[in-house]
C-alpha positions in Angstrom: 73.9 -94.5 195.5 77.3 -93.8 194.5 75.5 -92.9 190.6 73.2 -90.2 192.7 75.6 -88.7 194.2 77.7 -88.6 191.2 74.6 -86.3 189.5 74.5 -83.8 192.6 78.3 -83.2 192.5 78.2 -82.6 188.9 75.0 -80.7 189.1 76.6 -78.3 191.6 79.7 -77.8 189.3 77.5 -77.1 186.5 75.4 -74.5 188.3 78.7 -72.6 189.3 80.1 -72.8 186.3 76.9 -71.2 184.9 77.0 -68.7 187.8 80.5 -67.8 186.3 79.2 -67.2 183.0 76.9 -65.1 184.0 79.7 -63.1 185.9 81.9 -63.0 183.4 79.7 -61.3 180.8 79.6 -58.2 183.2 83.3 -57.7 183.2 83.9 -54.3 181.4 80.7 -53.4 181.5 79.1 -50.0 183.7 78.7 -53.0 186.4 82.2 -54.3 186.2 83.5 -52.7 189.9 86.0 -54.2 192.5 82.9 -56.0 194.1 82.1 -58.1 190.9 86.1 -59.0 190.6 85.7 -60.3 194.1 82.9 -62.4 193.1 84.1 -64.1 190.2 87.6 -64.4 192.1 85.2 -66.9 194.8 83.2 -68.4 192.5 86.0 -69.3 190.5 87.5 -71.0 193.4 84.3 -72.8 193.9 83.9 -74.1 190.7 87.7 -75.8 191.1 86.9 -77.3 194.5 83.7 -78.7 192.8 85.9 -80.2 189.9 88.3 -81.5 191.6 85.9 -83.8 193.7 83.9 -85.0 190.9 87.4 -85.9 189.1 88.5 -88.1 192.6 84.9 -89.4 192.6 84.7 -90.1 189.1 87.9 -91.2 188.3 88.1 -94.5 191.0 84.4 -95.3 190.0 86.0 -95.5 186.6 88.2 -97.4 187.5 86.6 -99.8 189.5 86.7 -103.5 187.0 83.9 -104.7 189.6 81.4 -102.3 188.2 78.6 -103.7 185.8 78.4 -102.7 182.4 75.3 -100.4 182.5 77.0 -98.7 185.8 80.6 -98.1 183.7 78.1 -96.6 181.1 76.5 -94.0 182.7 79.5 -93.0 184.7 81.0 -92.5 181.1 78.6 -90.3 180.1 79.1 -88.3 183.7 82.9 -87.9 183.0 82.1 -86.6 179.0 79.1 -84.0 180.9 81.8 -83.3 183.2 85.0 -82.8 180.7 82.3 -80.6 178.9 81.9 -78.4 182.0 85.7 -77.9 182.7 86.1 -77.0 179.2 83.1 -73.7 179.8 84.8 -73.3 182.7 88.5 -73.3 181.5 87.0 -70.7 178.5 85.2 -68.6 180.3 88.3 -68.1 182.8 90.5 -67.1 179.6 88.1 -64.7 178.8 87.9 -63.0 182.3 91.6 -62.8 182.0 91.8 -61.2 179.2 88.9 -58.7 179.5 90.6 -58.2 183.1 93.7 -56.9 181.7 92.1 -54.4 178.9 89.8 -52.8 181.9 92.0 -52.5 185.2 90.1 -50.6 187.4 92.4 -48.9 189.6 94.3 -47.6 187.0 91.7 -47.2 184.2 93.1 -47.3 180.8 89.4 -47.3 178.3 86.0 -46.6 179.3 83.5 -49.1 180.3 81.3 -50.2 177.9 77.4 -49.5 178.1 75.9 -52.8 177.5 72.6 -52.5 178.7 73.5 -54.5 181.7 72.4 -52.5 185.1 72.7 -53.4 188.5 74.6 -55.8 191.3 75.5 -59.4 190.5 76.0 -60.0 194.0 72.7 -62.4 194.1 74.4 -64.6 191.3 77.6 -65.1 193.4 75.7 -65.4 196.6 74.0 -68.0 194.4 77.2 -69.6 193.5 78.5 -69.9 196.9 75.4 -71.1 198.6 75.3 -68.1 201.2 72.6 -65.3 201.5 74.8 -62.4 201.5 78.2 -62.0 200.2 80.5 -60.0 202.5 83.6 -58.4 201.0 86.7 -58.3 201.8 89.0 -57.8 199.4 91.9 -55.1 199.2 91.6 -52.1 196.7 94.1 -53.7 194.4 92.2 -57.3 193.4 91.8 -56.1 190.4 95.9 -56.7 189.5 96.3 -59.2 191.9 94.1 -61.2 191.5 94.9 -61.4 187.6 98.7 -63.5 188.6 96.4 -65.1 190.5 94.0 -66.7 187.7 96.9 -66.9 185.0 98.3 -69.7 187.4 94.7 -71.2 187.6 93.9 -71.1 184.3 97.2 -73.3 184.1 95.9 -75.4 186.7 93.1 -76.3 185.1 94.4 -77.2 181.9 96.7 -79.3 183.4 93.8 -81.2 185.4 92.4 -81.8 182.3 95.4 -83.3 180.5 95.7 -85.6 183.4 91.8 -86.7 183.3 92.4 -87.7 179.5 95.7 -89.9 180.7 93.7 -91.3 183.8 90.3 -91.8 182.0 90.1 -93.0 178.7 86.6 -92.1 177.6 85.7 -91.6 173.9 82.9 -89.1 173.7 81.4 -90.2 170.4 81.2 -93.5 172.0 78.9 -92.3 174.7 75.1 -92.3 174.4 73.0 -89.4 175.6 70.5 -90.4 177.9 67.9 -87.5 176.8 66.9 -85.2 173.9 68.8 -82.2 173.7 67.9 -79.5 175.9 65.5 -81.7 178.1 67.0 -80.0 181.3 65.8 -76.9 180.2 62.2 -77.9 179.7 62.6 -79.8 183.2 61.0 -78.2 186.3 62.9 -80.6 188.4 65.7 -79.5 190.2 68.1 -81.3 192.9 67.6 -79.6 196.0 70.1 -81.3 198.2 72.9 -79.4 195.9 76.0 -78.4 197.8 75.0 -74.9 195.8 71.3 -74.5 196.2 68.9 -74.4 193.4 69.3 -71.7 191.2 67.3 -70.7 188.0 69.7 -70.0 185.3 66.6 -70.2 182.4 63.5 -70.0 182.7 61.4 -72.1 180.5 58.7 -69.7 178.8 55.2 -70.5 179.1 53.4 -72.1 175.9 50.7 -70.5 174.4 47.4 -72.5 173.4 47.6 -74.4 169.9 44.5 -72.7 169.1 45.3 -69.4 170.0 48.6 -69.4 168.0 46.4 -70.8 164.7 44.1 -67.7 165.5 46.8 -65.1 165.8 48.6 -66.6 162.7 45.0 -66.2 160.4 44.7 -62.9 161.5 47.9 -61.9 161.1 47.5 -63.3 157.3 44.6 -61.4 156.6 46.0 -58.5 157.5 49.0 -58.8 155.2 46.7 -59.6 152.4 44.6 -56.6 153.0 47.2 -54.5 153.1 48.5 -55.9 150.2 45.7 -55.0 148.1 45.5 -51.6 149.9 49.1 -50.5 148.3 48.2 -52.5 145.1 45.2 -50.2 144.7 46.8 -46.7 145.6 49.9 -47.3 142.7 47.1 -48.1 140.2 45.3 -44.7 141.2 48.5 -42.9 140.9 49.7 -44.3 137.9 46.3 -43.4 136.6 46.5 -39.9 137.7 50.1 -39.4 136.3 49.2 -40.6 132.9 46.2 -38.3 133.0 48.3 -35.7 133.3 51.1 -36.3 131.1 
């Protein structure tokens, strides 16, 4: 039980912290607006509730001496999944900070930057913080405020993290992964009792037939042969023509 619900806690960070990501990357872009600053200012927020419970959880399993050996092993590699999350998350926060403070919005300083990015991010956050709409309500000036704000959070969560490697002493190259690399992306299973909701941060893209791709890779060969041969032939004829003519 207590390894379960270990997985759904961590699960739920990870998906906000991914939700974050995603945010973040719009941040000085045509969709950065007071809106988006709202949303990463909550999901954020979210993310550090989230931590903060799988550290309590994690931490007195830890250090629990009654636990058997293959319990203290996966809840090992938990708390290395989990420092790996906080350091995204601690990252990403940096960067929001610092794009933040080169494009204030109420008092713009540069132009946005066309990224190719269009659109609300509004469903991410809603996402995030496992409601259907997100109502704002924010003052005009989140944009500066809100930047104090994070600089002390950002300070927060590096010291959390300090304390998890006193508290914890877990050696990461010690730990042994459970699953090939990348496995949760080819998964379709998803946990659905997530404090967060399922959400679909990639897709995995549908594979084509063996034989078709062996098809499309001999035609695609004799194509470059022919063509080849096609250029091949028109230098001889004009290297023909040219000493003809000389």
């Amino acid at each position: 039980m207590g390894k379960e619900e270990c997985k759904t806690m961590l699960d739920a960070l990870n998906k906000v912290t991914a939700c974050y990501r995603h945010l973040v990357i719009a941040l000085g872009s045509t969709s950065d607006s007071q809106n988006l600053r709202e949303e990463l200012k909550r999901t954020r927020k979210k993310a550090q509730e989230l931590a903060v419970a799988n550290r309590t959880k994690l931490t007195s399993l830890l250090k629990d001496k009654s636990i058997s050996k293959e319990d203290r092993s996966e809840y090992e590699r938990l708390w290395v999944l989990f420092s790996s999350s906080m350091e995204l998350l601690e990252v990403d926060m940096k960067r929001s900070l610092e794009i933040g403070q080169a494009f204030p919005l109420k008092v713009p300083t540069r132009h946005l930057i066309q990224t190719g990015m269009t659109g609300s991010t509004s469903s991410v956050a809603a996402r995030a913080l496992s409601v259907q709409n997100v109502k704002y309500e924010a003052d005009s000036n989140i944009d500066t405020a809100d930047l104090r704000d994070l600089q002390a959070e950002i300070s927060q969560v590096s010291h959390m993290m300090e304390e998890m490697e006193m508290k914890v002493q877990v050696a990461p190259w010690a730990v042994e992964a459970k699953q090939e690399a990348g496995a949760e992306l080819k998964s379709n299973v998803s946990v659905g009792n997530s404090s967060v909701g399922v959400i679909s941060i990639c897709e995995e893209e549908p594979k084509e037939e063996a034989g078709g791709g062996r098809r499309e890779g001999g035609f695609g060969s004799i194509c470059a042969v022919v063509v080849f041969f096609v250029i091949v032939t028109v230098a001889l004829v004009l290297g023909y023509l040219v000493i003809n003519m000389s």
